[in-house]
N, C-alpha and C positions, 0 to 999 in steps of 0.2 A: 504494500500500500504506500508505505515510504516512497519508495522509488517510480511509482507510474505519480506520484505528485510532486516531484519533484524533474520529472518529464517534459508533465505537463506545463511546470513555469516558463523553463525551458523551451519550451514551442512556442509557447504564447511569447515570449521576448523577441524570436527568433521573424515569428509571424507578423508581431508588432513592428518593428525597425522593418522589415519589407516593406511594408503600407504606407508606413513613413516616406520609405524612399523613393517609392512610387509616387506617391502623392507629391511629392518634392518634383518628379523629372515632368510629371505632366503639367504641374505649374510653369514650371519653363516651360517646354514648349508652346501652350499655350501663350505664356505672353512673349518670349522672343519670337511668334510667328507675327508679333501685330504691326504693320506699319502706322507711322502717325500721319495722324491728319493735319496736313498744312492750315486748315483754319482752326485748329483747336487750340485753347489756352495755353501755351507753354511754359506757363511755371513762375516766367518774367514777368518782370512790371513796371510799366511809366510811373513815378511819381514826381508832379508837375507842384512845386514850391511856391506860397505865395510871392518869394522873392524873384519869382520867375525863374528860378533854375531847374532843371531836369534831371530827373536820375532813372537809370536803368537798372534792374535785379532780379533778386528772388526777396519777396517781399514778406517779412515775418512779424508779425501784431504779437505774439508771447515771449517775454517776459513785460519788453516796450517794443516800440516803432523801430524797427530797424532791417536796413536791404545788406545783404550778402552780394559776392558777385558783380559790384556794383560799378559801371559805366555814370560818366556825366559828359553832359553838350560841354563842348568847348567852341567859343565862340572868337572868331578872328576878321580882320579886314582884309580882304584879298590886293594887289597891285593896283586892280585895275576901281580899287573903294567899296566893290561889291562885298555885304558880309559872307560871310563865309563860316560855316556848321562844323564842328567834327566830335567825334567820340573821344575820351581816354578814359584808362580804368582809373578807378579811385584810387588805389594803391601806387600809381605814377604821377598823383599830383607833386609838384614843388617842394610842398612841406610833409612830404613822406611818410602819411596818416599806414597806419597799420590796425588792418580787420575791415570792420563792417564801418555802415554808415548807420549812427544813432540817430532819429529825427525824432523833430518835438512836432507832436501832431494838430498841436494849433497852427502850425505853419503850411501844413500837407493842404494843398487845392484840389486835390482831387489826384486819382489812380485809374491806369487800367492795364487790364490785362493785354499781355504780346501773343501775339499768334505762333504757332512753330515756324513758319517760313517767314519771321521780320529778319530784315538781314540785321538789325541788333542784337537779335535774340542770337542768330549765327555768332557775331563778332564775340557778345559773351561765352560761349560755347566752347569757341578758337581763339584766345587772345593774339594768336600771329594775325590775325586780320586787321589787328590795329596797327600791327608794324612790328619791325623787330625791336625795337625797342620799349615796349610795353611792358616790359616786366623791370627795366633799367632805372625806372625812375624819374626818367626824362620826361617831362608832359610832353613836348611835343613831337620826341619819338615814338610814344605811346598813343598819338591819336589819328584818324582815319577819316575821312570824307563822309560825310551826312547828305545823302540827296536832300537838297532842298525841293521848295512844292515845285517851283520853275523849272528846276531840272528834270522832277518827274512828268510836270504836264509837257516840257519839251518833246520826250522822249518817247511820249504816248499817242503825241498827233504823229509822229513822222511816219 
């Protein structure tokens, strides 16, 4: 009697971690079969500053206000006086901030969510898209062209 219950545990463990592991590999493949949808939320998020500044990220409300990940406009005058848009990550500003961006949310104008196919949403993803120097420190080796609206309705009649 001993022994067939003590068998018995024995299978059932043995049965048990199978099911487990199974259950584990059908999990994956189910979800590494799924492609994403290019209009769907991607996790990123504009948050648009009373002071008029823009930040890009993953946007987290617990413990406080604060973006992960985080891109800002960087704003310049081109040669020819036109302004001129571009991205750097936070981490390659000037004054060489290290982590997240804490924000006081009396200031926050408003939020939205990025789609998976914003090429922001890419540049976060790939920081080479900003430059090679994106991780150096440099702002403005760290930052990358922002289509503006004229260069996208250019680009849409032609």
């Amino acid at each position: 009697m001993f022994k067939n219950k003590k068998l018995f545990i024995v299978l059932f463990f043995v049965i048990l971690v199978v099911l487990i592991g199974l259950g584990v590999w059908i999990g994956m493949a189910v979800v590494g079969n799924r492609t994403a949808d290019p209009s769907a939320p991607s996790g990123y998020t504009a948050v648009y500053m009373t002071s008029g500044d823009i930040y890009f990220g993953k946007l987290h409300w617990f413990p406080r206000e604060y973006l992960s990940d985080a891109l800002y406009v960087v704003r310049s005058t081109g040669q020819s006086g036109q302004a001129q848009l571009g991205l750097a990550t936070f981490k390659s500003a000037f004054w060489n901030p290290v982590g997240d961006i804490y924000l006081n949310p009396a200031q926050i104008l408003f939020t939205a969510p990025l789609r998976n196919d914003s090429q922001i949403v890419a540049a976060i993803q790939n920081p080479a898209l900003l430059g090679a120097g994106a991780q150096s420190g440099n702002s403005q080796a760290g930052t990358t062209a922002v289509p503006t609206a004229s260069s996208v309705a250019s680009s849409t009649t032609k």
